[in-house]
N, C-alpha and C positions, 0 to 999 in steps of 0.2 A: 487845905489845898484849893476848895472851892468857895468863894463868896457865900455868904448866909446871903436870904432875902432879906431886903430892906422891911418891905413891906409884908410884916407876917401875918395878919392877918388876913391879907390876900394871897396866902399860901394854899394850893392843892395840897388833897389829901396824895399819898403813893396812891391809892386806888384811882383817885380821882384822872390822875396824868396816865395809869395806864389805860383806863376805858377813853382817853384822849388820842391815846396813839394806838389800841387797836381799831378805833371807829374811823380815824383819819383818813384821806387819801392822796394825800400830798405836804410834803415837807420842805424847808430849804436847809440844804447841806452846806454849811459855812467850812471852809480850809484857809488856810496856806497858799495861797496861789504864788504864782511867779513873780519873783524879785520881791517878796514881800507881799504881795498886792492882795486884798482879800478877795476868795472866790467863793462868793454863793450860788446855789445853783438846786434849782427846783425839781424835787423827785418826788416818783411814785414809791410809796416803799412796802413791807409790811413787818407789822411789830408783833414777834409771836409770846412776849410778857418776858421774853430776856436778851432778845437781840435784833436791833434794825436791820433789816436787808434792803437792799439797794441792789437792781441792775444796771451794767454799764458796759461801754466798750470797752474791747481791751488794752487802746490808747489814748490819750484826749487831754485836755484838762486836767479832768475828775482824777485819772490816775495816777497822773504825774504829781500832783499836788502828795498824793493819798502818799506816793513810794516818799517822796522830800519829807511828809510831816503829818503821822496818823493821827495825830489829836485834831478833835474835829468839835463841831456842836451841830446839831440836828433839831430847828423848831416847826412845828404844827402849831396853827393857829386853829381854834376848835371854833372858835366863834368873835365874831367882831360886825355889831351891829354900830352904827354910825348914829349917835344921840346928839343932832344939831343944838337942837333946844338948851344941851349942860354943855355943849362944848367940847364932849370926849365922848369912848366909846366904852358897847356893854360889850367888854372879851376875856375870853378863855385860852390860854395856848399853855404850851408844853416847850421845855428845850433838855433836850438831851445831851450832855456830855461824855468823851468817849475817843475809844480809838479805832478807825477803820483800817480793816484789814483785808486783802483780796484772799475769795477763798480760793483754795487752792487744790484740794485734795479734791476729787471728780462726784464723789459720793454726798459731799458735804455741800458743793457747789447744785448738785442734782434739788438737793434739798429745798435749798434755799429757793430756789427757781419755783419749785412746785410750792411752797407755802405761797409766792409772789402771785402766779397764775392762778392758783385758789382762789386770792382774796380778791380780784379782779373778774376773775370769771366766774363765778360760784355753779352758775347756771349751766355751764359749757361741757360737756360730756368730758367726763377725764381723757379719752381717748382723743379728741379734739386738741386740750389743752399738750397733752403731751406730744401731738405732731407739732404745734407751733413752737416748745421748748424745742424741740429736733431742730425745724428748720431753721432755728436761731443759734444754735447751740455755736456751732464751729466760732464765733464772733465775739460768743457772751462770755462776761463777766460778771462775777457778782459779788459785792461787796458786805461785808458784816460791820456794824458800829456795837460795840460793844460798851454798852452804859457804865460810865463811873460816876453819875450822877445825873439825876432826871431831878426837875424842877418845875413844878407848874407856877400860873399867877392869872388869876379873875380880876378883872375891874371893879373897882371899889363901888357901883352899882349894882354890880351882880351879887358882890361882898353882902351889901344893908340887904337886896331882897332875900338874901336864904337867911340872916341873921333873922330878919321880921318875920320869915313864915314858920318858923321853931316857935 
């Protein structure tokens, strides 16, 4: 169903792609968009080791696409240093494939919300975070990407340095 990597050797380990995407804090959400047209679009998210959340409003874009066509893909770029000198870069990313679903049930959507404001505010007194869920609440939306395959891939410089320091 899913392409193998070309490049296996510049394959993440699973562990590797999920300390990618719980460390992350920004992704772009690739859909569906209108008449065909691809719609990427840049999210905060959080990855709790089995499912993406994503908030959003409850009209826009994002949902329209999501209600027309839940298969989605989801990449985090971990690292991408710029090596003028070889002509290419030393990088790390993640892409997630999967289908997005709006949650829907109140209890499930609460959840989601509060893993989101955790991972963002760690600092911020729970009682804090939860009046700003409140005063968002009536508008929000939140969305779940449900993994049917996570993929990582390192630069083949990044590749030779871990080969040579074994």
């Amino acid at each position: 169903m899913f392409r193998e990597m070309r490049r296996k050797s510049q394959q993440l380990s699973p562990e590797e792609c999920a300390q990618i995407l719980r460390q992350g804090t920004s992704g772009v959400l690739a859909l569906a968009g209108d008449e065909g047209w691809p719609y990427a679009v840049p999210l905060s998210y959080v990855y709790d080791g089995q499912t993406v959340y994503f908030h959003s409003a409850k009209t826009g874009h994002k949902i329209d696409a999501v209600a027309r066509e839940p298969r989605a893909s989801f990449c985090v770029i971990a690292q991408d240093d710029v090596l003028p000198e070889k002509f290419t870069t030393a990088y790390r990313s993640v892409i997630v494939f999967g289908r997005v679903r709006v949650l829907e049930k109140e209890e499930e959507k609460r959840a989601a919300v509060e893993k989101l404001a955790l991972r963002y505010a760690p600092n911020v007194p729970e009682a804090d975070r939860e009046a700003e869920i409140d005063r968002f609440w009536p508008g929000l939306c939140m969305l779940a990407l449900e993994p049917e395959q996570i993929t990582g891939k390192e630069g083949l410089e990044l590749t030779q340095l871990r080969g040579s320091a074994q």
